[in-house]
C-alpha positions as CSV (number, residue, x, y, z in Angstrom):
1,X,126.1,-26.6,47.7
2,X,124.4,-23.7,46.0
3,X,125.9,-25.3,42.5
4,X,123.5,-28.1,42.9
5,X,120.7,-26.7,44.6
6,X,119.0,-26.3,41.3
7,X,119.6,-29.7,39.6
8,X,118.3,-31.4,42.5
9,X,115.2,-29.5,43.0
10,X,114.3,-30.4,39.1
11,X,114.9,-34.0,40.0
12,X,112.6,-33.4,43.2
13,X,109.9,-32.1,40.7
14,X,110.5,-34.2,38.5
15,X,110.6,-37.7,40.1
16,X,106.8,-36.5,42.0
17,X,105.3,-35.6,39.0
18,X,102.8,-38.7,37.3
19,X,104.3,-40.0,34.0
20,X,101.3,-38.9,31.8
21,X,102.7,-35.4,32.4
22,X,106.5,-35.8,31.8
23,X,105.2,-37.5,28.0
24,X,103.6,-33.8,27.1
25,X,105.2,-31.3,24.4
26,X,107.6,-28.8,26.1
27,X,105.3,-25.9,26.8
28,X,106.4,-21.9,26.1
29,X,107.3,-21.2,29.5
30,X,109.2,-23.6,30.1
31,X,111.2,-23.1,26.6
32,X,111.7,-19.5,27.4
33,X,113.2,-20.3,30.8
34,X,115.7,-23.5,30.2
35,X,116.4,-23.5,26.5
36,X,116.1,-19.5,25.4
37,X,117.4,-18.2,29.2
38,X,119.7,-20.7,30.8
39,X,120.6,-22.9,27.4
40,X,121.6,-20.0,24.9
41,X,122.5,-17.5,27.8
42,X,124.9,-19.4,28.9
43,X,126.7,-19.9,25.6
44,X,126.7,-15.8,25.5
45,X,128.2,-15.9,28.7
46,X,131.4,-16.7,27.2
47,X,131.6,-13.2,26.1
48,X,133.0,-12.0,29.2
49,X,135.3,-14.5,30.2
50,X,136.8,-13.1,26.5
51,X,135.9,-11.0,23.8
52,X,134.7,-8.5,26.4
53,X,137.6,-8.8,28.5
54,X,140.4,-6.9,27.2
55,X,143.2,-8.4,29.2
56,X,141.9,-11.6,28.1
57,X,141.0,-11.3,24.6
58,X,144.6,-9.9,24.4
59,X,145.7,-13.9,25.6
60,X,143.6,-15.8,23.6
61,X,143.4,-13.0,20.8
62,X,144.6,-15.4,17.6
63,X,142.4,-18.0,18.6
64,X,139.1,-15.7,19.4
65,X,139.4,-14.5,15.7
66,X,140.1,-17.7,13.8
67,X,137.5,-20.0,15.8
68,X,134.4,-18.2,14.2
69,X,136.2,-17.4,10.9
70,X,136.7,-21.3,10.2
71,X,133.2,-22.1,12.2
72,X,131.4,-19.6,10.0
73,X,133.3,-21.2,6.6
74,X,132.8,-25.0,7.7
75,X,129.2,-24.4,8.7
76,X,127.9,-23.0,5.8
77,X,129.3,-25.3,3.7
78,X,128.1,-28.3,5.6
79,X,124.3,-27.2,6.3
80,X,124.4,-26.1,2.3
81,X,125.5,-29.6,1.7
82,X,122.8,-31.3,4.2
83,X,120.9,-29.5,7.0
84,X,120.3,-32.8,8.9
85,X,124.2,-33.7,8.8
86,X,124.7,-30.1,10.2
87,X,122.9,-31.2,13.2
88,X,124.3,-34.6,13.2
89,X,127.6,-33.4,13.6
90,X,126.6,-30.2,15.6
91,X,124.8,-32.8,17.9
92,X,128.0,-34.7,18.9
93,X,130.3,-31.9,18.8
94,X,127.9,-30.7,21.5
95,X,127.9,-34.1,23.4
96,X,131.8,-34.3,23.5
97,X,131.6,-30.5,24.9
98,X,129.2,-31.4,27.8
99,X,131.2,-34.2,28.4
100,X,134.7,-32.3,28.5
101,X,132.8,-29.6,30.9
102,X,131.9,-32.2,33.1
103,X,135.3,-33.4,33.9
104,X,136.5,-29.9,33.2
105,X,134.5,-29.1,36.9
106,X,136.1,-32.2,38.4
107,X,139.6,-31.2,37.2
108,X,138.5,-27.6,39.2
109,X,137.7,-28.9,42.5
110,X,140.8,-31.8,42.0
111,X,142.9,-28.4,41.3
112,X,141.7,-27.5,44.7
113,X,142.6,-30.4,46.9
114,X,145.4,-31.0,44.6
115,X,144.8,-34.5,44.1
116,X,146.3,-35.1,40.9
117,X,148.4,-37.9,40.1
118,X,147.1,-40.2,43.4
119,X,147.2,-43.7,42.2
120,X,143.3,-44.8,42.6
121,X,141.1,-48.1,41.7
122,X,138.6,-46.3,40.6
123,X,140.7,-43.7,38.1
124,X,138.4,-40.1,38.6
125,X,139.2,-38.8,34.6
126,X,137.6,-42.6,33.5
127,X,134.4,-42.4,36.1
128,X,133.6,-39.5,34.7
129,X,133.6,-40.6,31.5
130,X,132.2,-43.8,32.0
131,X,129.0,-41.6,33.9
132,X,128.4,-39.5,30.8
133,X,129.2,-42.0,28.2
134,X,127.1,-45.0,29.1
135,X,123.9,-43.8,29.0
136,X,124.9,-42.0,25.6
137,X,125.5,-45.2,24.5
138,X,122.4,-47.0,25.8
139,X,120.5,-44.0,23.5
140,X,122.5,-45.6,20.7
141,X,121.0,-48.6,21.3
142,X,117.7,-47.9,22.5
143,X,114.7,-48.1,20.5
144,X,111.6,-45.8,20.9
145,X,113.3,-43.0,23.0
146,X,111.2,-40.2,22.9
147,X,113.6,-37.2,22.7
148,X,116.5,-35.7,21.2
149,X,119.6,-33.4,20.6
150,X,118.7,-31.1,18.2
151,X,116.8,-33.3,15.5
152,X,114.9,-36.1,15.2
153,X,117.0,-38.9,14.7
154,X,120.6,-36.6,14.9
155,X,122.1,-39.2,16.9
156,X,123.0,-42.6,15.3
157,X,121.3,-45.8,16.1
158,X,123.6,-48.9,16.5
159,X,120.6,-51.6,16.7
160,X,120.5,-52.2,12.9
161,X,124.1,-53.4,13.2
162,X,123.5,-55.5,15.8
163,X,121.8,-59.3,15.9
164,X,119.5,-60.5,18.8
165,X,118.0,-57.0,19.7
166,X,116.0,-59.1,22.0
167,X,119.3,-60.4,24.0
168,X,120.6,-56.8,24.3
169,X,117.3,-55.5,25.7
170,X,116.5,-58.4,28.1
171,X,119.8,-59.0,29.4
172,X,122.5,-56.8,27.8
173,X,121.3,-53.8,28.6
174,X,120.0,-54.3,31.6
175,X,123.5,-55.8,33.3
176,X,125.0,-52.8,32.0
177,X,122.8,-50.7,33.5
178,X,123.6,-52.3,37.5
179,X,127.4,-52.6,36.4
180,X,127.1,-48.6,35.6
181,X,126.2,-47.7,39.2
182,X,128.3,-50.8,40.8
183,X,131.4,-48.7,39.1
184,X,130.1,-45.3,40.5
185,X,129.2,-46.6,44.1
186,X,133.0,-48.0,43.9
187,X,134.5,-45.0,42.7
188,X,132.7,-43.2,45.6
189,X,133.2,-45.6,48.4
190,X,137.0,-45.6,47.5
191,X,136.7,-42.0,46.9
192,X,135.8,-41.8,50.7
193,X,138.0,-44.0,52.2
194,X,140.9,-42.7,49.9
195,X,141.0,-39.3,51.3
196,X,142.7,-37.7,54.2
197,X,140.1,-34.6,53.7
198,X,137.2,-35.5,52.0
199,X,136.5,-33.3,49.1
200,X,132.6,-32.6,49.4
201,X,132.9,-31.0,46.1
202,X,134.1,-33.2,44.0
203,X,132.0,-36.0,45.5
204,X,129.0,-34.2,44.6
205,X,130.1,-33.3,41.3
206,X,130.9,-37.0,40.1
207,X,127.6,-38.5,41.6
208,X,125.2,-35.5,40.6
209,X,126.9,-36.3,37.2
210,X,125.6,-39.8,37.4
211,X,122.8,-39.7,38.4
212,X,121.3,-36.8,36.3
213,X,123.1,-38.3,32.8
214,X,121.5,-41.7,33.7
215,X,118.2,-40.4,35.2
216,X,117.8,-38.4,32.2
217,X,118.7,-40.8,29.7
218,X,118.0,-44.1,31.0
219,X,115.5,-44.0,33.4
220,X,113.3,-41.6,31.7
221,X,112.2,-41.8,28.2
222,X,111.0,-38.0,28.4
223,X,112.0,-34.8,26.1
224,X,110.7,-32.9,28.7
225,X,113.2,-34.4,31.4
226,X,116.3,-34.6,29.2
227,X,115.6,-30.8,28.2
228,X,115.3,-29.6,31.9
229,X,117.7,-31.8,33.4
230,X,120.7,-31.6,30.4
231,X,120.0,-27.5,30.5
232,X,120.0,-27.1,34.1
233,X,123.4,-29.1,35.1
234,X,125.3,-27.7,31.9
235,X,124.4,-24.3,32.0
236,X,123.7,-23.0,35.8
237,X,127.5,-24.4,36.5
238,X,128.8,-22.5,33.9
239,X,127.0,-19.5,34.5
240,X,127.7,-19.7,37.8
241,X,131.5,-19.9,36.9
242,X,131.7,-17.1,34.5
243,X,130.2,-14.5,37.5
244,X,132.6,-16.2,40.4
245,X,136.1,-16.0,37.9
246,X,135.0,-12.4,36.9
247,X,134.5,-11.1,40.1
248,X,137.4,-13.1,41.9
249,X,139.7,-12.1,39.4
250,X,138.5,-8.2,40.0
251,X,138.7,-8.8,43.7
252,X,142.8,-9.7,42.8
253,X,143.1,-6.7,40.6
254,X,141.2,-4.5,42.9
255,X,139.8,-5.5,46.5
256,X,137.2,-2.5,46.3
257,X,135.2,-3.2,43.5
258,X,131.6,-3.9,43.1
259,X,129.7,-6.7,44.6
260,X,129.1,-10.2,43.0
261,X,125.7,-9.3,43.2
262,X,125.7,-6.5,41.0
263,X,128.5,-7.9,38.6
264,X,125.7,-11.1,38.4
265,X,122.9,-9.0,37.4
266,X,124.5,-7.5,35.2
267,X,125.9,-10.7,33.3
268,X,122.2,-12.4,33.3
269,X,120.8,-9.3,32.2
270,X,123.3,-9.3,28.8
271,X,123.3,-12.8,28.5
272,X,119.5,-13.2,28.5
273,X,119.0,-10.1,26.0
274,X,121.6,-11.7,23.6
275,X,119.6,-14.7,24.0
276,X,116.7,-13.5,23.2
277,X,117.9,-12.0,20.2
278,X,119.7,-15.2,18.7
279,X,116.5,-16.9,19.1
280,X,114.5,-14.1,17.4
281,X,116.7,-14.2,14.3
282,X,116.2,-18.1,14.5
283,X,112.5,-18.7,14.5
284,X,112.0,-15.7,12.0
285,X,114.7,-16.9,9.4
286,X,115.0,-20.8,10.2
287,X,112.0,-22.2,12.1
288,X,108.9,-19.8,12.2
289,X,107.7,-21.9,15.0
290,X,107.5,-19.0,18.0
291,X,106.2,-16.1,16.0
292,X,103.4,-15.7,17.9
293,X,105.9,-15.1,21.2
294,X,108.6,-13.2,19.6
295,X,106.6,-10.9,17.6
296,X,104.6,-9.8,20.3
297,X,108.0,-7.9,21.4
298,X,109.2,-7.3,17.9
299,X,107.5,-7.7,14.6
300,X,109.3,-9.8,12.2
301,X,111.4,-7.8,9.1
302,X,111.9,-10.6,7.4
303,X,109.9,-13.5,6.0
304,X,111.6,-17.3,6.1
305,X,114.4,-17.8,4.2
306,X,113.7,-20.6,1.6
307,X,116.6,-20.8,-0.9
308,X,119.2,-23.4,0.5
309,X,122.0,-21.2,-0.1
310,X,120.5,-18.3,1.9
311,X,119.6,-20.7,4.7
312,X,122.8,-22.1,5.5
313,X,124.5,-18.7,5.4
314,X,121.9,-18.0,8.4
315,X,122.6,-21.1,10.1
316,X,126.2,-20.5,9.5
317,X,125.9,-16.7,11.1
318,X,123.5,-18.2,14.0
319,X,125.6,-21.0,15.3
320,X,128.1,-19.2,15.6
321,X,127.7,-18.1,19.3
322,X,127.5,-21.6,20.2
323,X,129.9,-23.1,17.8
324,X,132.9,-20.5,18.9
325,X,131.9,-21.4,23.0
326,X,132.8,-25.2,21.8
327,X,135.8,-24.4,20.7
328,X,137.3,-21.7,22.9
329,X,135.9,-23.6,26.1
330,X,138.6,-26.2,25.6
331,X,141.5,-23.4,26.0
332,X,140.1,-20.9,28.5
333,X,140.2,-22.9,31.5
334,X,143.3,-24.5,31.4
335,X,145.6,-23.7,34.4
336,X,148.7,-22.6,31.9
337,X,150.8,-19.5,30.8
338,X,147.6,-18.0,29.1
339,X,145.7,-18.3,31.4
340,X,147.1,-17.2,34.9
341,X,144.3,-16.6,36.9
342,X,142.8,-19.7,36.6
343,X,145.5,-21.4,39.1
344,X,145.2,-18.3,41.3
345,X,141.1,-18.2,41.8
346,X,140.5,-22.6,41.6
347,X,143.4,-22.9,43.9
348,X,142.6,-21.1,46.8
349,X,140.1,-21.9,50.1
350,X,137.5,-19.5,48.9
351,X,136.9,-21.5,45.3
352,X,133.7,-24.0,47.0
């Protein structure tokens, strides 16, 4: 239950809070905490389930080098080409990843109550997908949404291709929308009356998933929602995932070690630092839009970069943290040969 605690007590927040205060710019605070601490921190947080693990790194070794030796190459040679198209492309790159985590958690607690292959209705891989995907493509369609990926505009908009925009927002859209949550009440209901042991879990999972991707999408038309509510139920899992394998996977190698406790500290504290730092380098080569926090710590070195060249060898340099957790994200946490404690840790009673 603790993996959802937080999501739901944003939506608590969130849902009693007047409307004239979700429309407001995203203050400081509230940037330092979701995007700079749990956003970027959990991208860093990679770091230990590899480079910073020897026995894994060893595993994934070929992969770990040439994932941010191509990212690094294809990067700078797209942002010096066109910064917006960089985020474009960065944009879905990052939708298909939060996507693929989200079943990726399902898959974790299916692993558990080894429940593959039963023969369902309501197939669990396609209700996923049909939670997350939806409202991405009601933003496609949408007109005068009021937030973002990265950029202004980095996602496509399909209304210009379309005739009748009139139809699809008085009728199109909105039998969509009830067919959406007719699919996910199905998928549970069956999901319930399916089971022999009802896995709490993954029940939670598929219809926090749902709710949150629509809430945040659809039902708002806030930056500030979509910002808290996309952070908080990509990156707390994850976190929260990196600290359990690492300290289950100790607790195989060596039943005495050091609490979870300590071992999460410990990760936060890195994470956050790193964090901090790949944000500094950001606003004081790329943006310059935070100076007045950052340099408060740490005067600036260097002015803005300006010549194109110079700025998309940055960008190239800077994305790679998050570009390299894309891409090794899809391999790590596949229960196979590589990766043999996977199967051990999801697979037993104490993985809730």
């Amino acid at each position: 239950m603790s993996l959802y605690l937080p999501i739901w007590c944003c939506w608590v927040v969130l849902f009693s809070l007047p409307t004239e205060f979700l429309q407001v710019e995203i203050p400081l605070w509230l940037w330092v905490i979701f995007v700079l601490g749990i956003d970027v921190g959990h991208v860093w947080s990679t770091i230990f389930r590899t480079y910073l693990d020897p026995e894994e790194f060893g595993r994934h070794q070929k992969l770990l080098l040439i994932a941010p030796f191509i990212s690094f190459i294809l990067v700078a040679l797209i942002s010096w080409i066109s910064i917006f198209w960089f985020w474009r492309l960065l944009a879905y790159l990052a939708l298909f990843h939060f996507v693929k985590q989200q079943y990726g958690f399902l898959a974790l607690y299916k692993m558990k109550a080894k429940d593959f292959g039963v023969s369902k209705f309501f197939n669990d891989k396609w209700t996923l997908y049909w939670a997350t995907l939806y409202p991405v493509l009601y933003w496609h369609l949408a007109e005068g949404l009021h937030f973002n990926w990265f950029v202004e505009h980095d996602f496509l908009s399909l209304r210009p291709l379309l005739l009748g925009n009139s139809l699809l927002d008085l009728y199109i859209l909105p039998f969509f929308n009830g067919l959406y949550w007719l699919i996910i009440i199905g998928w549970a209901i069956e999901e319930i009356q399916s089971a022999q042991q009802l896995n709490l879990g993954k029940l939670l999972w598929m219809l926090t998933t749902a709710v949150n991707w629509y809430a945040g999408i659809v039902y708002f038309n806030s930056d500030l929602v979509f910002t808290i509510t996309n952070v908080v139920a990509h990156g707390i899992p994850y976190l929260s995932l990196i600290i359990y394998y690492q300290h289950q996977k100790a607790k195989l190698k060596s039943p005495k070690r050091s609490s979870s406790w300590k071992l999460a500290f410990f990760i936060l504290f890195v994470v956050f630092l790193l964090a901090w730092l790949e944000e500094y380098c950001w606003d004081m080569f790329i943006y310059g839009e935070r100076a007045s926090f950052f340099e408060a710590i740490l005067a600036y070195p260097f002015e803005l970069l300006e010549q194109p060249f110079a700025q998309a060898i940055a960008i190239a340099a800077l994305t790679l943290p998050q570009l390299t957790h894309y891409i090794i994200d899809g391999f790590i946490w596949k229960s196979n040969a590589a990766n043999p404690y996977v199967k051990q840790i999801f697979s037993t009673k104490s993985s809730q």
